[in-house]
C-alpha positions in Angstrom: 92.3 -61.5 -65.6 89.4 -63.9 -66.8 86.6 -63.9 -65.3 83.4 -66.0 -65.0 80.0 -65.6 -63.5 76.8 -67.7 -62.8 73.5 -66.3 -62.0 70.8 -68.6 -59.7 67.2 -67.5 -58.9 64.9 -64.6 -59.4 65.7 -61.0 -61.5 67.0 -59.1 -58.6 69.8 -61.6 -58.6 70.1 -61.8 -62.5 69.7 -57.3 -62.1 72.9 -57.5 -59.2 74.6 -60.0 -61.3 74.8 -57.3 -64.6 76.2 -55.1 -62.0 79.0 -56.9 -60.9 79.6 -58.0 -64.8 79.6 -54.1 -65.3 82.2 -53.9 -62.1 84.7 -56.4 -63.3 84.1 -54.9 -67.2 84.9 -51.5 -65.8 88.1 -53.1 -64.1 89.4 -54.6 -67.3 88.7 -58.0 -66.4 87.5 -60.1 -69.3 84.3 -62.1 -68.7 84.0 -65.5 -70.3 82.0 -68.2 -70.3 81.7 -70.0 -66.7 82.1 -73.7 -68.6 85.3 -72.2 -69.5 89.1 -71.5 -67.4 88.6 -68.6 -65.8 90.8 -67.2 -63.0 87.9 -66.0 -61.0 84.3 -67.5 -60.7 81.4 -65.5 -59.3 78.5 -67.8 -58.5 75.2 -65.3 -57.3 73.5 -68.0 -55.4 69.9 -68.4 -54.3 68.2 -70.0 -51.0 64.7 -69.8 -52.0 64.6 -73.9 -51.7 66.4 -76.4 -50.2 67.2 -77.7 -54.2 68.5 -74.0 -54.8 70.6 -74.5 -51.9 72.1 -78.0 -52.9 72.6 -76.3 -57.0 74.5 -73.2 -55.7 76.9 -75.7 -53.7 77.1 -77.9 -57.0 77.9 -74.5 -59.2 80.9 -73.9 -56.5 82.1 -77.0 -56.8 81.9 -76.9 -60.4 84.1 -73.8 -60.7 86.8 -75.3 -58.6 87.0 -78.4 -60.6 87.2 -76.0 -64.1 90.5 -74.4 -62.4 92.0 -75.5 -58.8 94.1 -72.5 -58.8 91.1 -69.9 -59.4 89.7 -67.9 -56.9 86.3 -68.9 -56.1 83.9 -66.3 -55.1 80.6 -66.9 -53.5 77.6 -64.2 -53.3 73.9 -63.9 -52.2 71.1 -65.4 -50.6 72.7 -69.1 -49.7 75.7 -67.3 -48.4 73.3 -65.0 -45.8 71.4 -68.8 -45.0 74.0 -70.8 -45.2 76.8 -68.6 -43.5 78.9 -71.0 -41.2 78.4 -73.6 -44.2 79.5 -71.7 -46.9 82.8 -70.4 -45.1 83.6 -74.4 -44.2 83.6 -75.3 -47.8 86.6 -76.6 -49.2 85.9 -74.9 -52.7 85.3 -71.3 -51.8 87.3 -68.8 -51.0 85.6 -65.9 -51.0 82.0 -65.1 -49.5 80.3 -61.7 -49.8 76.9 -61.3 -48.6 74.0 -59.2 -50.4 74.8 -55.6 -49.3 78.4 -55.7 -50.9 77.7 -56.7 -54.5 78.7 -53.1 -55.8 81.9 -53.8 -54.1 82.5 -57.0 -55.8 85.9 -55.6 -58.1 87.3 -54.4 -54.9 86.8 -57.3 -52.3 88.4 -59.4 -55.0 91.3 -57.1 -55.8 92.0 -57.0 -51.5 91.3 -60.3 -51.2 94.4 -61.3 -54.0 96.2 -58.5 -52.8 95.8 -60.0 -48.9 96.6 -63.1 -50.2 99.9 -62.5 -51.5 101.2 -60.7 -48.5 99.9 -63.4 -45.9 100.8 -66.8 -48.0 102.0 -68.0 -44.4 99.5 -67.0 -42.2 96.6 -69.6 -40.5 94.9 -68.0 -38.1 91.6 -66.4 -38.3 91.6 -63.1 -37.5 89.7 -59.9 -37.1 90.7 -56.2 -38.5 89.3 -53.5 -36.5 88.8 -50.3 -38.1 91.4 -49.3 -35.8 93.9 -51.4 -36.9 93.8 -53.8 -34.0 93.4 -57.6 -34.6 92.1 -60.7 -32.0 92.0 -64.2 -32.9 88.1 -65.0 -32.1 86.5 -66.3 -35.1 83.1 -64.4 -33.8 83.0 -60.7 -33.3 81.3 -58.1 -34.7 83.4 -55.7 -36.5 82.8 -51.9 -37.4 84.5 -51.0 -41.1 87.0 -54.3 -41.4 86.5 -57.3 -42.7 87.5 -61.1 -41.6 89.8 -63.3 -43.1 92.0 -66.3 -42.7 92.5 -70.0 -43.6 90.7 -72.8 -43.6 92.4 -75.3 -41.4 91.4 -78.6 -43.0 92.5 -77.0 -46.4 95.1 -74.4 -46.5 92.7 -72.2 -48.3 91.8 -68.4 -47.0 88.5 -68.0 -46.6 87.1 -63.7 -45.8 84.1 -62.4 -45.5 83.6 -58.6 -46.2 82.5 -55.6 -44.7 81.8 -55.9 -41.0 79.2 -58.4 -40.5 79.5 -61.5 -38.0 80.2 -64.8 -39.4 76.3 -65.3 -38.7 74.9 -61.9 -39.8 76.8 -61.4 -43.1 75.2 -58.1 -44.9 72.5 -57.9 -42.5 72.3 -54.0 -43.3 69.3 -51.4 -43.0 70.3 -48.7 -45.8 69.5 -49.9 -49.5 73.1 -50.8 -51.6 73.5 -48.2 -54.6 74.2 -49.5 -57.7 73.5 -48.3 -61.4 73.5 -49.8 -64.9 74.1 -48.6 -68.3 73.4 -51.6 -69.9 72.0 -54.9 -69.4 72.4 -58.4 -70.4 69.1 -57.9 -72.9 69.0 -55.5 -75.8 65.5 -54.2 -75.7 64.1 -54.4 -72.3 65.8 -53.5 -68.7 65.1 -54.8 -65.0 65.5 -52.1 -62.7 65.7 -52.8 -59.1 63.4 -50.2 -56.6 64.2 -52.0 -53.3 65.4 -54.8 -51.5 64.0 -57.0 -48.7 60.7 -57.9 -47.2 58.5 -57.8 -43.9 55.8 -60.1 -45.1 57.2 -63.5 -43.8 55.1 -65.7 -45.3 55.5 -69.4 -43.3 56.8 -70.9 -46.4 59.6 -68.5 -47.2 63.1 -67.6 -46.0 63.8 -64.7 -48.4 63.1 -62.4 -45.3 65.9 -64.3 -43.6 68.3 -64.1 -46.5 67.3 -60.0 -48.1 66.7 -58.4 -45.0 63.6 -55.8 -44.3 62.5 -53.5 -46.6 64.9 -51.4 -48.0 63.9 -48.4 -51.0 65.7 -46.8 -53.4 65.1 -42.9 -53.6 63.4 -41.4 -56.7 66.4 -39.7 -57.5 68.8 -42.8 -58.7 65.9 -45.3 -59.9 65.0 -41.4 -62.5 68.3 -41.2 -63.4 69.7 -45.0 -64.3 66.3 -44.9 -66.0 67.1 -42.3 -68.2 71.0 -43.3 -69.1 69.4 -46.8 -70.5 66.3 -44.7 -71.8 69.3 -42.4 -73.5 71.2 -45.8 -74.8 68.5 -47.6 -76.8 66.5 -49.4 -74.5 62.7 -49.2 -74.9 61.0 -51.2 -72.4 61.9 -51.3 -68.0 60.4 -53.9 -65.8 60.4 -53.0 -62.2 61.6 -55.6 -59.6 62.4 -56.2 -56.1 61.6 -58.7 -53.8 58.7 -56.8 -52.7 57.9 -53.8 -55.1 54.3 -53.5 -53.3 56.4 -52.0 -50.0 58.3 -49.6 -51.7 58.5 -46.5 -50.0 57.4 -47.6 -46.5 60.8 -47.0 -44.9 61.4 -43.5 -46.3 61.6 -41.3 -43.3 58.9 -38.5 -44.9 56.4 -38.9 -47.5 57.5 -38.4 -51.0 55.2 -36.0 -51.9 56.4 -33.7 -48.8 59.7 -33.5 -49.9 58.3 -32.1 -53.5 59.6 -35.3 -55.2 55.7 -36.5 -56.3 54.0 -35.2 -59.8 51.1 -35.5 -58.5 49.9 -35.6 -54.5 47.3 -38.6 -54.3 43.7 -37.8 -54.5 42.8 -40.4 -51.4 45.0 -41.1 -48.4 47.2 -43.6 -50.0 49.9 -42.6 -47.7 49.1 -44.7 -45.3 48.5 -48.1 -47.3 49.5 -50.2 -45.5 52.4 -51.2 -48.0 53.5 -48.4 -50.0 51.5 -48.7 -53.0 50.6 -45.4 -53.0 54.6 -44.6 -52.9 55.2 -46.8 -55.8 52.9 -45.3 -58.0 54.1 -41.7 -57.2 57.6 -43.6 -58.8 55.5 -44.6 -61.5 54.3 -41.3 -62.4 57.5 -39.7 -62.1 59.0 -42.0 -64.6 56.6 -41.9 -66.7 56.8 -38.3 -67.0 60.8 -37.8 -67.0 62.5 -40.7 -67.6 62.3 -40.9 -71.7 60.7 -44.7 -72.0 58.8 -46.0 -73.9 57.2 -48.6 -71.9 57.3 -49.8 -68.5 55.9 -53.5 -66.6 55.9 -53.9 -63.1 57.3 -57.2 -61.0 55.3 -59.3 -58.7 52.8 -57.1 -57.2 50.8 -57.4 -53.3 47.0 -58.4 -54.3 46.0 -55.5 -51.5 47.2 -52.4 -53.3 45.1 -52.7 -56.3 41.6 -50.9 -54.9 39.5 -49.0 -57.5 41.6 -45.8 -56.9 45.0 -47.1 -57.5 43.9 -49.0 -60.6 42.7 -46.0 -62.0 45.7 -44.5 -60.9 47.8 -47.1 -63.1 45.9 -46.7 -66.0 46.0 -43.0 -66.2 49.6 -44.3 -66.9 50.5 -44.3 -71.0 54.1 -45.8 -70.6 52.3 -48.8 -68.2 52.0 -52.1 -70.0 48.3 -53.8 -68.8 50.2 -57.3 -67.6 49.8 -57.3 -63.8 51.5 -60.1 -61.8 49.2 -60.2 -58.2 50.5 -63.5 -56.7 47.8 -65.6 -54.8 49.5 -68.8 -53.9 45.8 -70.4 -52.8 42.8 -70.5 -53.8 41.1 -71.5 -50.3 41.5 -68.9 -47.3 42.3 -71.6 -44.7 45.3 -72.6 -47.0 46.3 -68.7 -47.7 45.8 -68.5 -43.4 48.3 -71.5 -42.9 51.1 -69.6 -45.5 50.7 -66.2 -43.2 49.2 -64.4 -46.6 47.2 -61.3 -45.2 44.3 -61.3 -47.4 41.4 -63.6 -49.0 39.9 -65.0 -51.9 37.2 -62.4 -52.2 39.7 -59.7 -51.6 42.2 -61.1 -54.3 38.7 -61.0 -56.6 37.7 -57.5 -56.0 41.6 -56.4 -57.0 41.3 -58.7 -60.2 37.9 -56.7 -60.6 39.3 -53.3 -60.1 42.3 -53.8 -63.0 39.4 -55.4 -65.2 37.4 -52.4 -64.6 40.3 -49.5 -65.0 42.1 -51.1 -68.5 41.1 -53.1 -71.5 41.2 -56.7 -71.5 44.4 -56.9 -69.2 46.4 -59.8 -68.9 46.9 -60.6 -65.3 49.0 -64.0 -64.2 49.5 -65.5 -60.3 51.7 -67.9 -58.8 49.8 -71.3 -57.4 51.4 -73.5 -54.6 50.1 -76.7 -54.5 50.6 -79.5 -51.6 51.2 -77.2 -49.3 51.2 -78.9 -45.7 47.9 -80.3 -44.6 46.3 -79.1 -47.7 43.0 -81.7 -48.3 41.8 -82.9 -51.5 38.5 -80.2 -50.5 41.1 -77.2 -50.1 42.8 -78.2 -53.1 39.5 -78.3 -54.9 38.3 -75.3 -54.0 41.8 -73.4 -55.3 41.0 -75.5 -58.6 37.6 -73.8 -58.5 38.3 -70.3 -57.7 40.9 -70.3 -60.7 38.4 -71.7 -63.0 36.1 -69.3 -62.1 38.9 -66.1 -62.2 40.3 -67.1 -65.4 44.0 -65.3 -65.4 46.3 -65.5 -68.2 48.8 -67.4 -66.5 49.4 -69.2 -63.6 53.3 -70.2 -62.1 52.9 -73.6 -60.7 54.8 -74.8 -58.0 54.9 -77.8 -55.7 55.4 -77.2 -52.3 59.3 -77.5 -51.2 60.5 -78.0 -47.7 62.3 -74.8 -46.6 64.3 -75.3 -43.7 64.2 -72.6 -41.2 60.9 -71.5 -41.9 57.4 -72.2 -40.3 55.8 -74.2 -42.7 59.1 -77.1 -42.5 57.8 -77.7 -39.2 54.2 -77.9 -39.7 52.2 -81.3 -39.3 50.4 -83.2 -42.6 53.4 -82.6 -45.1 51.5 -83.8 -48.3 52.8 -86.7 -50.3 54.7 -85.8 -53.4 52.9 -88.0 -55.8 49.8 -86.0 -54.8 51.6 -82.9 -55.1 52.8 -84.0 -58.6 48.9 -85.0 -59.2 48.0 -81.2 -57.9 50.7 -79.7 -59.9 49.2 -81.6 -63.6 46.1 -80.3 -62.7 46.7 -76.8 -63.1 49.2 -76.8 -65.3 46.5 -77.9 -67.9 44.3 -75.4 -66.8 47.1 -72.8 -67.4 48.0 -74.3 -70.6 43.8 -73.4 -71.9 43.9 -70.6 -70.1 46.6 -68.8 -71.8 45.5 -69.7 -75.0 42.0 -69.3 -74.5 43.5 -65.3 -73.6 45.7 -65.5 -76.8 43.2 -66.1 -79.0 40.9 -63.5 -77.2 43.2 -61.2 -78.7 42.9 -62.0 -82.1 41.5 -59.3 -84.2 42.7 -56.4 -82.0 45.4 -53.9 -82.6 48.5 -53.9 -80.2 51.7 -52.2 -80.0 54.7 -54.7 -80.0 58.2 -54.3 -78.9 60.6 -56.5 -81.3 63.4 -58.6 -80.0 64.9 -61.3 -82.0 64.6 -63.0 -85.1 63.9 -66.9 -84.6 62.4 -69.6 -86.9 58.8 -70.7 -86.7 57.4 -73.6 -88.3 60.0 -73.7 -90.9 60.3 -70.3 -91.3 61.5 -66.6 -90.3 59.7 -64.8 -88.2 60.4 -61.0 -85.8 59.4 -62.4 -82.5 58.5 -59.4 -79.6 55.9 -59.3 -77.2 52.6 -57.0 -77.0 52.2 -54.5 -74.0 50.3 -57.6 -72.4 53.6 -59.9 -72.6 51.7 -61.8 -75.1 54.1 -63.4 -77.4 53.8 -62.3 -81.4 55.4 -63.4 -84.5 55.8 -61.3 -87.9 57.1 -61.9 -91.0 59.6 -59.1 -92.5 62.5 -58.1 -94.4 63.5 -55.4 -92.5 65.8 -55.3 -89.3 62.9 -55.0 -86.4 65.2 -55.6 -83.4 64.1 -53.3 -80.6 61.6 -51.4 -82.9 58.3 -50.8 -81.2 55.5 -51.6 -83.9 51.8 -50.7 -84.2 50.1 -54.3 -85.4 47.1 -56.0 -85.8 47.1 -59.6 -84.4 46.0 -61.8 -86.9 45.9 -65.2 -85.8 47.8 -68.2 -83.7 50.9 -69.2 -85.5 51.6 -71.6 -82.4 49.7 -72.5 -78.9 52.0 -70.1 -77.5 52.2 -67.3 -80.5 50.2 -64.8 -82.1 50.6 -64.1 -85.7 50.1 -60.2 -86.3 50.7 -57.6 -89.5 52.1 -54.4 -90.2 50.0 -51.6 -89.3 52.2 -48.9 -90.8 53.1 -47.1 -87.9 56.3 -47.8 -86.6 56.3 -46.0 -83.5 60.4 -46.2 -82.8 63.6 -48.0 -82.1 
């Protein structure tokens, strides 16, 4: 069978949608691409904005158009928001909620095989793990699953794995899953845990992931070293909040013997698990086999002067640091429930400047957030001016239903927002060159990817251990070959130019 998937949002989904592509693959089912007939569609959707909402309902409704007769399968966030919605739409026929992606070959193949057996059947029932059903539409099952038809339709709709209609995948124990391989050829997204407790007023992703879930050393070492083992050079690690990882392990890492080295301070009881993560750090650094390793979107808090010389004690750790601020005025930061300051975000930017060389460090702005004043707004502009990151992710402030901030007073106008948003995106735009051409002169190692014309002509384009982007010129086949260069100069706003230093340090 032909399958086809669509990925929305951030790299957990994109790191759970190479999973279920490795599922189906592993089934024998033949991906293709999802413009084309297919006789499943996947869509991963996202919830992180009402707009993400309305495209994952568009990408359903595209896939049913493409083939009437396929089976149409929903995953993800929207699907744990948007439960009773989802399971009313007319185009989807299967929903599976964010603890059953692993599953994803086998909820198909029941659903089909369900299917077939019960062409007849209309009402909605619920499988006990006992084996006895009850037509109630809500009731929480133990190891079943729901199915039945839509009434205005004909179509079966199920949901999987013994959730309420309401609560779908709503699950306390983190999912396994493992891949060999991954979508890119040189660098990997692993994911170290799901869910988070921060509940920020703007965001629903606490709604849709859950709490904080970890994985254990043990699996994160080991899929680590298969892709270490197959080629790849270069792991990013994600989640949707890497900063807690470890704070629902039952006993300290260290206790259990699974740390290299015990902390030096009492990390164990930060506040959210950056001690822990670093332990993970360590451990892969020493075991895993690669070459290089970034880190995802990281809490401002755990980066003090100890764990930033913790990190750079760290070969394999690349010296690009995302430390998201969202404001840069504390009444703002108060009004989006973000548990720290200004000055404290400073004296973490301080710390990583003090512990490596010239780091490149990059944030995520909100601007127009509700009752945000000109004054606030200008005292964000300041503080960045004054901080000078690499980069800076600009966003304007999006309604989320459900969460605090929707039904907060002085929404901002969205020509001002827009007017907000111009503003620092120029700053960003000098900021990151003004970094780029900082590094002009200096050596750096760079990790090869593609080959792509610049300017007219051929250039290896890879990226330095500070995810700045670099351009060479070359005969030879550079595709994931890690490269000692010199950078030489800006070929673009956006590129370096670097040379050969001899010392090719692997593929």
């Amino acid at each position: 069978m032909r399958a086809a998937l669509h990925n929305l949002g951030c790299k957990v989904n994109a790191y759970e949608m190479d999973i279920m592509r490795q599922k189906l693959e592993e089934k024998g089912y033949t991906i293709v691409p999802f413009d084309s007939q297919a006789d499943i569609y996947i869509v991963n959707t996202c919830t992180v904005t009402n707009i993400a909402d309305q495209k994952s309902r568009q990408m359903l409704h595209q896939a049913r158009k493409r083939n009437p007769a396929a089976v149409v399968v929903a995953v993800g966030c929207y699907v744990q928001t948007g439960t009773e919605q989802v399971l009313k739409d007319e185009g989807v026929d299967l929903v599976i909620g964010n603890n059953k992606k692993s599953r994803v070959t086998e909820l198909i193949e029941e659903f089909l095989k369900e299917k077939e057996d019960r062409e007849d059947s209309w009402v909605l029932e619920v499988h006990q793990a006992g084996g006895e059903s009850q037509s109630e539409e809500r009731r929480q099952t133990g190891e079943g699953f729901q199915s039945g038809k839509n009434c205005k339709t004909g179509k079966e709709l199920k949901t999987m794995g013994g959730e309420s209609l309401s609560d779908i995948g709503h699950i306390y124990e983190y999912e396994k899953m493992s891949l060999r391989r991954t979508s890119e050829h040189t660098r990997a997204y692993i994911k170290i845990q799901d869910g988070c407790n921060q509940f920020c007023s703007y965001c629903i992703i606490p709604y849709a992931r859950g709490r904080v879930r970890s994985r254990h050393y043990e699996d994160i070492l080991q899929e680590v070293q298969t892709l270490a083992a197959a080629g790849y050079q270069e792991i990013v690690l994600t989640g949707i909040h890497i900063s807690s990882y470890g704070i629902d392990f039952e006993d300290e890492p260290w206790e259990r013997g699974e740390c290299v080295d015990r902390p030096q301070s009492d990390e164990r009881h930060d506040y959210s698990g950056g001690g822990k993560l670093i332990d993970l750090l360590e451990r892969l650094a020493k075991e895993s086999g690669i070459r290089r390793i970034r880190l995802g979107s990281l809490e401002p808090r755990i980066i003090t002067e100890q764990t930033a010389r913790r990190l750079a004690a760290i070969p394999q750790l690349c010296p690009h640091f995302h430390l998201s601020l969202q404001s840069g005025c504390d009444e703002t930061l108060r009004r989006m429930n973000r548990h720290y300051t200004t000055e404290n975000y400073a004296e973490s930017v301080a710390c990583l400047r003090e512990a490596f060389d010239h780091p490149a460090i990059t944030t995520d702005v909100i601007v127009g957030f509700p009752r945000e004043t000109e004054e606030e707004f200008s005292r964000t502009v300041d503080f960045l001016e004054e901080i000078a990151l690499y980069e800076m992710h600009v966003f304007k402030y999006s309604v989320r239903k459900g969460t605090v901030a929707a039904a907060m007073k002085g929404q901002v106008a969205d020509p001002v927002k827009a007017r907000r948003s111009d503003v620092l995106l120029e700053m960003t735009a000098r900021k990151s060159e003004e970094y780029r051409r900082s590094q002009i002169g200096r050596r750096a190692e760079i990790l090869f990817e593609e080959k792509k014309a610049v300017n007219g002509r051929e250039y290896w384009i890879g990226h330095t251990r500070e995810y700045v982007k670099a351009a060479m010129e070359s005969g030879e086949n550079l595709s994931n070959v890690l490269l000692a260069c010199e950078i030489t100069g800006m070929l673009t706003e956006e590129i370096v130019e670097c040379r050969s230093l001899g010392g090719k340090a692997g593929r």
